[in-house]
Residue frames as a rotation matrix with the C-alpha (Angstrom) as fourth column:
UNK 1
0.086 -0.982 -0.166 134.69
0.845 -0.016 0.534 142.03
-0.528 -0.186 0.829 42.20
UNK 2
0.471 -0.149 -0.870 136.07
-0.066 -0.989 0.134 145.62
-0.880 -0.006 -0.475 41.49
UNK 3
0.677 -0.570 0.466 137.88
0.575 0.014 -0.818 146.35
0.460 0.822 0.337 38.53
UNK 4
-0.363 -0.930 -0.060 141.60
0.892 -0.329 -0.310 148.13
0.268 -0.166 0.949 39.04
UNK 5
-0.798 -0.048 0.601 140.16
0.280 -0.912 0.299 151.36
0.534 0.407 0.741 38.11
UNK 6
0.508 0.803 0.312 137.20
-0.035 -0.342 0.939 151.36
0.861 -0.488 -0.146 39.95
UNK 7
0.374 -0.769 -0.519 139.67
0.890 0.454 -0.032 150.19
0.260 -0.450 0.854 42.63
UNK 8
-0.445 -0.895 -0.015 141.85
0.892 -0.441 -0.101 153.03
0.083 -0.058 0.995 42.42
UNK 9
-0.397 0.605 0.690 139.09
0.253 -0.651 0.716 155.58
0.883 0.458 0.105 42.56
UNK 10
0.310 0.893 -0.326 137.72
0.278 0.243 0.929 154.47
0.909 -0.379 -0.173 45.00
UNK 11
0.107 -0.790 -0.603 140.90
0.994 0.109 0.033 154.29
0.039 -0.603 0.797 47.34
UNK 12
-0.579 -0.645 0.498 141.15
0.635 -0.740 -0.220 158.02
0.511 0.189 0.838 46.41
UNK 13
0.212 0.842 0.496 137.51
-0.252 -0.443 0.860 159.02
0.944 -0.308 0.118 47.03
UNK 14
0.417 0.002 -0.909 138.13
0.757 0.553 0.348 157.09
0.503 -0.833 0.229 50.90
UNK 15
-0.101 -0.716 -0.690 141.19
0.954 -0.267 0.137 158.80
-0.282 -0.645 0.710 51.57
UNK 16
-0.577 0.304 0.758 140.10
-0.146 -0.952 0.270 162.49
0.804 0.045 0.594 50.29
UNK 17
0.135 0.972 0.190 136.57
-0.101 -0.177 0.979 162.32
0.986 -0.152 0.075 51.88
UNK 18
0.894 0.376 -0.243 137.24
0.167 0.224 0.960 160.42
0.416 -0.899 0.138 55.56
UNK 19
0.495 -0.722 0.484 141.34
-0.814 -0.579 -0.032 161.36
0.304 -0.378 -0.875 56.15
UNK 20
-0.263 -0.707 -0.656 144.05
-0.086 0.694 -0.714 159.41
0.961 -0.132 -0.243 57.52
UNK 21
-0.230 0.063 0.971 142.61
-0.953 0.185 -0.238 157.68
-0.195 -0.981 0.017 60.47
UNK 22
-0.610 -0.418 0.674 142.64
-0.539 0.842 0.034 154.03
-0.581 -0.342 -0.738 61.57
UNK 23
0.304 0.936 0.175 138.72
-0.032 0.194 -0.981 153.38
-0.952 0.293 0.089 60.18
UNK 24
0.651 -0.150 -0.744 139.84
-0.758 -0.187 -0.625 154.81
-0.045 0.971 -0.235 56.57
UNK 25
-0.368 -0.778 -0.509 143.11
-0.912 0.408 0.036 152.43
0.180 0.478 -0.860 56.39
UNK 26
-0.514 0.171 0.841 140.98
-0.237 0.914 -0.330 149.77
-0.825 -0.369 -0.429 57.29
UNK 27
0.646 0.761 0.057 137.93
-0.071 0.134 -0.988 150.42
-0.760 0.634 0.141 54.78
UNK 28
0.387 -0.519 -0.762 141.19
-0.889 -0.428 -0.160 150.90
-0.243 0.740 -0.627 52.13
UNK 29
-0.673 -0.494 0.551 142.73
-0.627 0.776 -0.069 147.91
-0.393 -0.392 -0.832 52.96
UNK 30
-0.094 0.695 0.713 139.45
0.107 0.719 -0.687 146.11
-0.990 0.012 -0.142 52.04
UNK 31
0.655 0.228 -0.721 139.28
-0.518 -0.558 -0.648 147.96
-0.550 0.798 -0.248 48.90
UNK 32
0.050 -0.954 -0.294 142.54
-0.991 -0.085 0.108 146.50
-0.128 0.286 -0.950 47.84
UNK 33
-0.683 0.031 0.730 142.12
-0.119 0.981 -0.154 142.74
-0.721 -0.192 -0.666 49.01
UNK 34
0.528 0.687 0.499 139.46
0.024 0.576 -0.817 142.94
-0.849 0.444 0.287 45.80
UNK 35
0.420 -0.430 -0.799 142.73
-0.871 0.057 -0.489 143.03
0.256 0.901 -0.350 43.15
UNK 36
0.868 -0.239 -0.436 144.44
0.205 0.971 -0.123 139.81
0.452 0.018 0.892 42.39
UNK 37
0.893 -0.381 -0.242 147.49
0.337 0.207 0.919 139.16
-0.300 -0.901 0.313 44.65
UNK 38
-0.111 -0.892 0.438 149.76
0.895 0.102 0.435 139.69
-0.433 0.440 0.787 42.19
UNK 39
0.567 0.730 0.382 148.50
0.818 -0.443 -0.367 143.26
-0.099 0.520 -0.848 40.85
UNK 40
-0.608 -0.769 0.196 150.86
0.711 -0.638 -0.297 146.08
0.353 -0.041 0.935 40.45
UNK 41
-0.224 0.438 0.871 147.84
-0.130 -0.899 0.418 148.35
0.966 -0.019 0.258 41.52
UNK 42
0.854 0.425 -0.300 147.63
0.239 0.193 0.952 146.52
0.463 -0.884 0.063 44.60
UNK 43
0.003 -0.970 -0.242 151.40
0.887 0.114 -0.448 146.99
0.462 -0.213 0.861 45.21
UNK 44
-0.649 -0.498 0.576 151.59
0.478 -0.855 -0.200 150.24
0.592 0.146 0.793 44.59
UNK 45
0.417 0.730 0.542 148.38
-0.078 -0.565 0.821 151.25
0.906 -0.384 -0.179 46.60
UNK 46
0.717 0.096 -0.690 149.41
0.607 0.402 0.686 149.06
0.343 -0.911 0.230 49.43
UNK 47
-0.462 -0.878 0.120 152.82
0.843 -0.478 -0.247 151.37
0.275 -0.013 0.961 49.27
UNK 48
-0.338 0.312 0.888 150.71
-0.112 -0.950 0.291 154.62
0.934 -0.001 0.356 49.44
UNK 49
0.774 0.523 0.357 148.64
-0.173 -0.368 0.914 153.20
0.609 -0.769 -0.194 52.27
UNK 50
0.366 -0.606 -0.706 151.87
0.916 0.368 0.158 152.26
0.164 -0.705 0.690 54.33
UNK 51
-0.630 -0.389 0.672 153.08
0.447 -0.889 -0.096 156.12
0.635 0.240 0.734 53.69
UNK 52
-0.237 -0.080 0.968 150.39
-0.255 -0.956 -0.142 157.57
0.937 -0.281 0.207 54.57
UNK 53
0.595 -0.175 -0.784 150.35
0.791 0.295 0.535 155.22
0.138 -0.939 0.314 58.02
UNK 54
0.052 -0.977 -0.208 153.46
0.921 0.127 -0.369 156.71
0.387 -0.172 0.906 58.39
UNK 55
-0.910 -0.385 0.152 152.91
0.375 -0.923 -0.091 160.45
0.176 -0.026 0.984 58.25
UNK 56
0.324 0.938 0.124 149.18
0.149 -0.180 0.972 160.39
0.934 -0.296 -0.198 59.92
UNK 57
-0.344 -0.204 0.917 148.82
-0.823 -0.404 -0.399 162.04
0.451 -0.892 -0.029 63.27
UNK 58
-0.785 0.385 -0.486 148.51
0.536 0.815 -0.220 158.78
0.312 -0.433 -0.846 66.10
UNK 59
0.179 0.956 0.233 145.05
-0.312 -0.169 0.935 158.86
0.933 -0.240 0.268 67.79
C-alpha cells in the first residue's frame, strides 16, 4: 500500500507524462483506490480527476 504522498506524486507524474486520455484516468483511478475510503487526498484527487474528464478532448 502507497502512502498519501507517494500517492499524490504519483497521480501527478501519470497525468504530466501520459495526458488526459481514457488509459491515464484509468491507471489514476487505480492509484487512488490505494488511500483509505475516507481520505481527503482521495477526495480531492478524485475531484481533479473528474475535472480533468471534463475538459479532455473525447477520443
Amino acid at each position: 500500500m502507497l502512502t498519501e504522498s507517494q500517492v499524490d506524486r504519483s497521480f501527478r507524474k501519470l497525468i504530466k507524462a501520459e495526458g488526459l486520455i481514457t488509459q491515464t484516468f484509468d491507471k489514476a483511478e487505480e492509484l487512488l483506490d490505494d488511500l483509505r475510503p475516507e481520505s481527503p487526498l482521495r477526495h480531492r484527487l478524485y475531484s481533479e480527476l473528474d475535472e480533468l474528464r471534463e475538459i479532455s478532448p473525447s477520443e
